[in-house]
Backbone as CSV, one residue per row, in Angstrom:
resi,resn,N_x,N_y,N_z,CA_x,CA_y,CA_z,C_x,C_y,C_z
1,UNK,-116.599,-34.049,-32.606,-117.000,-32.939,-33.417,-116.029,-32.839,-34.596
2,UNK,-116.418,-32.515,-36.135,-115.587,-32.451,-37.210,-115.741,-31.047,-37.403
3,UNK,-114.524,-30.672,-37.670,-114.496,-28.906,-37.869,-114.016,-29.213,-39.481
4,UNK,-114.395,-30.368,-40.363,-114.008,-29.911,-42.056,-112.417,-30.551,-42.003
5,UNK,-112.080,-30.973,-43.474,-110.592,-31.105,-43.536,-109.590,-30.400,-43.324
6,UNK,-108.537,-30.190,-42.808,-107.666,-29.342,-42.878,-106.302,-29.688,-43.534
7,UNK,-106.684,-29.309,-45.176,-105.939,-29.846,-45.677,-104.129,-29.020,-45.690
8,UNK,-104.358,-27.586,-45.511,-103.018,-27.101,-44.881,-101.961,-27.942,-43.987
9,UNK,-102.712,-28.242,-43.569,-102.001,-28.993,-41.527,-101.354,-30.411,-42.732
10,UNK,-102.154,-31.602,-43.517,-101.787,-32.389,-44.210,-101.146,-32.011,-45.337
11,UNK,-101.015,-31.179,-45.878,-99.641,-30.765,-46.390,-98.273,-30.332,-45.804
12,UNK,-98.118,-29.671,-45.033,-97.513,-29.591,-44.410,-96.646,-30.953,-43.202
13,UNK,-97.726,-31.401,-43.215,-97.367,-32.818,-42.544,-96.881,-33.600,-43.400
14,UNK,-97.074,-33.967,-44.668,-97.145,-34.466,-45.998,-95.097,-34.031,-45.929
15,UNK,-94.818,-32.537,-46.242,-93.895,-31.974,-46.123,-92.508,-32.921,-45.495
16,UNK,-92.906,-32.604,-44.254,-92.273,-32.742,-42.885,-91.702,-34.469,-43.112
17,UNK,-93.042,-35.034,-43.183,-92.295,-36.618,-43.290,-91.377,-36.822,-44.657
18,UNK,-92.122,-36.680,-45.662,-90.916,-36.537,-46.741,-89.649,-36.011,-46.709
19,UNK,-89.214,-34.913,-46.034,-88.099,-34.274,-45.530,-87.742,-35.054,-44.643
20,UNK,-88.073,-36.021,-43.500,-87.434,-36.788,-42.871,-87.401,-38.060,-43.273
21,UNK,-88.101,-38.748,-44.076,-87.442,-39.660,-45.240,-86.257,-39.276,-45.967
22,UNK,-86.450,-38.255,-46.128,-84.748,-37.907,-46.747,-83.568,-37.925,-46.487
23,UNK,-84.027,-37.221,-45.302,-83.058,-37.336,-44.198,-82.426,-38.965,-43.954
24,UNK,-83.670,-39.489,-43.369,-83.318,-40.710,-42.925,-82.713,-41.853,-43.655
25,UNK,-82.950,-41.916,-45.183,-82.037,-42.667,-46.323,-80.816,-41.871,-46.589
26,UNK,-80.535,-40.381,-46.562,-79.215,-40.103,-46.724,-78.625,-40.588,-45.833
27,UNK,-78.627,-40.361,-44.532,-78.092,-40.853,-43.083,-77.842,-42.135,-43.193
28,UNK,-79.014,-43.032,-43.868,-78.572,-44.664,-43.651,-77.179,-44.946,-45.110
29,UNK,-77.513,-43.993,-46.013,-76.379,-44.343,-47.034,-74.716,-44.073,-46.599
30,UNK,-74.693,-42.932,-45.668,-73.655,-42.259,-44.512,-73.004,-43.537,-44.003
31,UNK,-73.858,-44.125,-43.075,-73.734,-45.550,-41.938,-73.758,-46.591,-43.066
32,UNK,-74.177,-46.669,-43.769,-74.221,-48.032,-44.625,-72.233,-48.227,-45.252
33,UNK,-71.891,-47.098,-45.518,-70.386,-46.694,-46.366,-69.724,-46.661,-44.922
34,UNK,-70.010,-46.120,-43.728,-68.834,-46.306,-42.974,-68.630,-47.521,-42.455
35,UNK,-69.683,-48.500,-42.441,-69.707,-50.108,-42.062,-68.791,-50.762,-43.672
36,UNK,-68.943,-50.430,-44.499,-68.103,-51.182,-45.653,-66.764,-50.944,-45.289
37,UNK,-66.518,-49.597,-45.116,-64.962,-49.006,-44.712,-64.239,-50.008,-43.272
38,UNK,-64.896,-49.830,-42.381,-64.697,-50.758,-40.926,-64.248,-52.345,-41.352
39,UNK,-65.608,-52.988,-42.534,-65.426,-54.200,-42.551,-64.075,-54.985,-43.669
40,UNK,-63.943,-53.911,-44.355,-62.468,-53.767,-45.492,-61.595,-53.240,-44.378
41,UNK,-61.672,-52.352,-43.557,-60.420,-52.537,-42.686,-60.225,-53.643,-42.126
42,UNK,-60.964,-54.061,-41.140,-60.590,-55.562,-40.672,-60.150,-56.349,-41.844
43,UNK,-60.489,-56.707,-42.873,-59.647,-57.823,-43.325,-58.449,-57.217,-43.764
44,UNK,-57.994,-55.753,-44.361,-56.513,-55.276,-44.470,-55.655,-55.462,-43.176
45,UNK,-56.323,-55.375,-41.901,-56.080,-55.436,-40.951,-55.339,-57.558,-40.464
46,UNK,-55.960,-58.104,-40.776,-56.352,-59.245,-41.063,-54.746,-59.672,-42.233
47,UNK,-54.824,-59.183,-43.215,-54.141,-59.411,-44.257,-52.691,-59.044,-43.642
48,UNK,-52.347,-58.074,-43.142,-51.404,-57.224,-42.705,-50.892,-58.202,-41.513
49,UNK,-52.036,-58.838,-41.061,-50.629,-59.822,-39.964,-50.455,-61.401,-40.810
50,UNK,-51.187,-61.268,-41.668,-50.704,-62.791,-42.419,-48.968,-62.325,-42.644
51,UNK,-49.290,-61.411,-43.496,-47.606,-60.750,-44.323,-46.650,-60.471,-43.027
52,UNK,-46.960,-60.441,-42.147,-45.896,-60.254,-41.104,-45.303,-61.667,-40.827
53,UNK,-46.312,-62.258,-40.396,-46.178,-63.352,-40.061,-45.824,-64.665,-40.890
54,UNK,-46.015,-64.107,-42.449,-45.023,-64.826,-43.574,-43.881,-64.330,-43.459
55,UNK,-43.554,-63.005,-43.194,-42.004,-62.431,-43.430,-40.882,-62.981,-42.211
56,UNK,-41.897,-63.112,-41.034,-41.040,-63.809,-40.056,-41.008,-64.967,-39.077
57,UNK,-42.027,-65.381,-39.772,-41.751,-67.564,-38.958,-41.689,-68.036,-40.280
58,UNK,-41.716,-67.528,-41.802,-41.825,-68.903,-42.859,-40.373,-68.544,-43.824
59,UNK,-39.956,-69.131,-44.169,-38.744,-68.961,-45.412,-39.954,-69.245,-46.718
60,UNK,-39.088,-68.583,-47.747,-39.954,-68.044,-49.232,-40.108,-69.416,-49.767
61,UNK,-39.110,-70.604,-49.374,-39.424,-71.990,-49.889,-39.880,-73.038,-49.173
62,UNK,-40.822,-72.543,-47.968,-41.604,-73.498,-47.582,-43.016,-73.147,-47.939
63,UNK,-43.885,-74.024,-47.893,-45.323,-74.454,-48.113,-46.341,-73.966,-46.974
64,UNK,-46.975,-72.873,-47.707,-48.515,-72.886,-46.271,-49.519,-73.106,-46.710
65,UNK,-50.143,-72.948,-45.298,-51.984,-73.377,-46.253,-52.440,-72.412,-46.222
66,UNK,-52.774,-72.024,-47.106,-54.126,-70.887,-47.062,-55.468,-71.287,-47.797
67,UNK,-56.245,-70.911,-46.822,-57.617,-70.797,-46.686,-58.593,-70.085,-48.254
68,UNK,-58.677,-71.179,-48.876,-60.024,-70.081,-49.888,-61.058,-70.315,-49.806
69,UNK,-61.858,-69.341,-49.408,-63.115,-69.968,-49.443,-63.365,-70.868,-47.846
70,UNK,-63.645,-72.842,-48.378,-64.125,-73.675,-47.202,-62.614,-74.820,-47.706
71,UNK,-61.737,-74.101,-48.428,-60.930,-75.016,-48.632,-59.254,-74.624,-48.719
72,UNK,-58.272,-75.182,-47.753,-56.936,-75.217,-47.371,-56.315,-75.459,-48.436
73,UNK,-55.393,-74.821,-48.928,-54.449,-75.194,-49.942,-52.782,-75.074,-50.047
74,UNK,-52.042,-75.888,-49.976,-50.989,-75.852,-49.665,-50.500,-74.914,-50.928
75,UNK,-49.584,-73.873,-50.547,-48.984,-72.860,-51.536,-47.864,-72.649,-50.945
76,UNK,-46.848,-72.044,-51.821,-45.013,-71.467,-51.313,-45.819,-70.858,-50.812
77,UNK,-44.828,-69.973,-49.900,-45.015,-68.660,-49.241,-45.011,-67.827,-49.846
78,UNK,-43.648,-67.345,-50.627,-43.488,-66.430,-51.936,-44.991,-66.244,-52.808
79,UNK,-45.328,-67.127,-53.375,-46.321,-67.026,-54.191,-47.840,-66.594,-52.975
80,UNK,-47.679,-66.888,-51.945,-49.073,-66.467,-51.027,-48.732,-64.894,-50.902
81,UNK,-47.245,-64.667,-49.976,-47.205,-63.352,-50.185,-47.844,-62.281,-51.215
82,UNK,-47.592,-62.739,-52.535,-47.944,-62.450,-53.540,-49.269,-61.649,-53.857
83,UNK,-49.919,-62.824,-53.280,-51.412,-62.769,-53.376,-52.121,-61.884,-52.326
84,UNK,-51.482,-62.493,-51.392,-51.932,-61.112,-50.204,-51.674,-59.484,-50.499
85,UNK,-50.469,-59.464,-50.827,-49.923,-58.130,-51.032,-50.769,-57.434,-52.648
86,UNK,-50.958,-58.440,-53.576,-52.157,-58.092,-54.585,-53.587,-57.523,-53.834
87,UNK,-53.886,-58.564,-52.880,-55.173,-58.055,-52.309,-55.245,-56.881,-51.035
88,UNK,-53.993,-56.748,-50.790,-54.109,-55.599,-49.770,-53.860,-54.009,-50.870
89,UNK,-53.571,-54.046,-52.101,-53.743,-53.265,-53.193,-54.891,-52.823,-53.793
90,UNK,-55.644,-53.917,-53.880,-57.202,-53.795,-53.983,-57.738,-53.285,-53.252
91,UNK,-58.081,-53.827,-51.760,-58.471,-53.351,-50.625,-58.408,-51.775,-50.307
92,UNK,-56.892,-51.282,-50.468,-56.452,-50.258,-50.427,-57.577,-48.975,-51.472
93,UNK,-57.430,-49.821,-52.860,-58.228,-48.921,-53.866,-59.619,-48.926,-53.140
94,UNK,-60.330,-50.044,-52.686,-61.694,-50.083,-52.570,-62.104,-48.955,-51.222
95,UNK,-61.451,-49.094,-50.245,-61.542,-48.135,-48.675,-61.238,-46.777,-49.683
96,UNK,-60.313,-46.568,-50.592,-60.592,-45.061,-50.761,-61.362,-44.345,-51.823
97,UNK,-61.879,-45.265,-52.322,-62.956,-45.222,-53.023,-63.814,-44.667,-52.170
98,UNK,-64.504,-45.902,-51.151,-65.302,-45.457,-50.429,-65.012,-44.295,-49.733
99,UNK,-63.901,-43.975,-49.125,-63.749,-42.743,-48.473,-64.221,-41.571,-48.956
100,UNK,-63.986,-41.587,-50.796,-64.552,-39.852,-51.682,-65.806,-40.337,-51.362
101,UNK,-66.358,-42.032,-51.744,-68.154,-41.778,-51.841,-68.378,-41.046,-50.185
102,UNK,-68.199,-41.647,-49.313,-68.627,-41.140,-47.910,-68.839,-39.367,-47.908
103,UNK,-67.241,-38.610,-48.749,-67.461,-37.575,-48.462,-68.856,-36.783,-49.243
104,UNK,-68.790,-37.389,-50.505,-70.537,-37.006,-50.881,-71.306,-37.189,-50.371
105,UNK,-71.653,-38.346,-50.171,-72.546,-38.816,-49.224,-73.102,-37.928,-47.764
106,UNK,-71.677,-37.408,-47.305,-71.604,-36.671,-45.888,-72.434,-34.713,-46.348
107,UNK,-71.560,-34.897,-47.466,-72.226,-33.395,-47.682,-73.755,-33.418,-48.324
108,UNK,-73.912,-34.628,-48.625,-75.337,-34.752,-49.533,-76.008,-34.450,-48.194
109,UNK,-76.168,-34.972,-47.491,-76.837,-35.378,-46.191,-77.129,-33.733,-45.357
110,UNK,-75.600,-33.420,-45.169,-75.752,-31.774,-44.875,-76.275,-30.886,-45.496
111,UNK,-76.383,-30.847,-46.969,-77.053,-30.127,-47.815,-78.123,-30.519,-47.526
112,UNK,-79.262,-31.775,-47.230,-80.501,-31.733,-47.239,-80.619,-31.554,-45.596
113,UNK,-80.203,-30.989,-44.864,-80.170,-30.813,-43.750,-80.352,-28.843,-43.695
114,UNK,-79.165,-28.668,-44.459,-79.473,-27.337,-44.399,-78.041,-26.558,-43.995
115,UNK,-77.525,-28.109,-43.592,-76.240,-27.420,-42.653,-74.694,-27.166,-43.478
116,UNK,-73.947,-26.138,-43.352,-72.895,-25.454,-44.147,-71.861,-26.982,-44.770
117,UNK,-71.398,-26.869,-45.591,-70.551,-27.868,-45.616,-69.213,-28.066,-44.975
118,UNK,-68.645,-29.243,-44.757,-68.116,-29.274,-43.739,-66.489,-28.552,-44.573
119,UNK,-65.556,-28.029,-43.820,-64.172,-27.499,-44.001,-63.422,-28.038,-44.206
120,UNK,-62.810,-28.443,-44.664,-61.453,-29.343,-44.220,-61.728,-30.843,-44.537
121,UNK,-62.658,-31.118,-45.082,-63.456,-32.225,-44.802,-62.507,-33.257,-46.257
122,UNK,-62.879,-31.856,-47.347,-62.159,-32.888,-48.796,-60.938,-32.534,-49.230
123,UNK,-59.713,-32.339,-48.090,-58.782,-32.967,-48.009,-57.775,-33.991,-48.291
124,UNK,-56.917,-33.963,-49.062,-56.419,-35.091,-49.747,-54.796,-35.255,-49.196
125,UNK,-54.674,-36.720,-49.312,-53.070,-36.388,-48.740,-52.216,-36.071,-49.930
126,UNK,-51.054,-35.689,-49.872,-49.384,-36.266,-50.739,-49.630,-36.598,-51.410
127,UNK,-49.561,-37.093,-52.803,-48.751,-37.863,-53.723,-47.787,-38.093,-53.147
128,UNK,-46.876,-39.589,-53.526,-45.411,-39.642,-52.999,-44.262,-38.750,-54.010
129,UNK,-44.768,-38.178,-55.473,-44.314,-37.489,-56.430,-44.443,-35.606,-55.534
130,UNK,-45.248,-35.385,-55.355,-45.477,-33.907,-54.583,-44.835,-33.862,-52.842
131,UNK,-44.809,-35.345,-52.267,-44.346,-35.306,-51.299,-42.664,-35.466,-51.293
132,UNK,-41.936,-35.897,-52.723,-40.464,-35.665,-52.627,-40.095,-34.339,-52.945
133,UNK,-41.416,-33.750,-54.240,-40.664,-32.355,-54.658,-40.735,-31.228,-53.395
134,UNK,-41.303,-31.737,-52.286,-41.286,-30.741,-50.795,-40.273,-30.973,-50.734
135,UNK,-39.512,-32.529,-50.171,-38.560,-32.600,-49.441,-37.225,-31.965,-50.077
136,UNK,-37.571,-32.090,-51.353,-36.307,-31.288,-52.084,-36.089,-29.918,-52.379
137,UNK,-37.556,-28.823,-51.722,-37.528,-27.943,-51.335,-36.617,-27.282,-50.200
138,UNK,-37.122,-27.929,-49.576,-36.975,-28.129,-47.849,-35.304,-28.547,-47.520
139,UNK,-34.699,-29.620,-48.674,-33.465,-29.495,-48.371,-32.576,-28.597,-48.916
140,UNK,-32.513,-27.613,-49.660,-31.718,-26.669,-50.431,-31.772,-25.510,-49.608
């Protein structure tokens, strides 16, 4: 039996999925930025025991290989250090990059949700310039 269109009910439905499309691409942009953050940690993570492990089995004038790419290349140590400690600088900029995008991202998501924004959330640490003029508070 057809009781006629009911085009109310399909608007409303119309509504509903669009609002959870929204949902569901803010959410994946959320998870998409905390998988970049995870996968830049592992290699800082990664990077961080090369430099250990240059500072204490190699002297600055012997030769290692490092890996670029599919290809080994014999380099000082000094000069690899170098390079690592350049790229754990980068790395550094790129994770906190991502960290402000995430926090938009996090409140974008709550705003189309409906839900308050979060507290405490955009938080920033120290400067090492604001974190001495404490300590020189603190010691007088």
């Amino acid at each position: 039996m057809y009781f006629g269109g009911d085009t109310a009910m399909d608007a409303d439905s119309q509504r509903v999925l669009e609002y959870l499309t929204l949902v569901e691409e803010a959410a994946e942009e959320v998870l998409t930025t905390k998988q970049q953050i995870v996968d830049l940690d592992i290699k800082r993570n990664r990077n961080r025991e090369a430099l250990n492990a240059l500072r204490q089995e190699v002297s600055s004038n012997e030769k290692v290989k490092v890996c670029f790419g599919n290809i080994f290349i014999k380099f000082p140590a000094n000069k690899t250090t170098e390079i690592i400690q350049r790229d754990q600088e980068q790395l550094d900029k790129e994770i906190n990059g991502l960290h402000k995008e995430l926090k938009a991202k996090v409140n974008r998501l709550n705003d189309i949700q409906g839900k308050p924004e979060l507290r405490g959330y955009s938080l920033t640490s120290l400067s090492s310039d604001e974190l001495k003029a404490i300590n020189n508070l603190l010691k007088r």
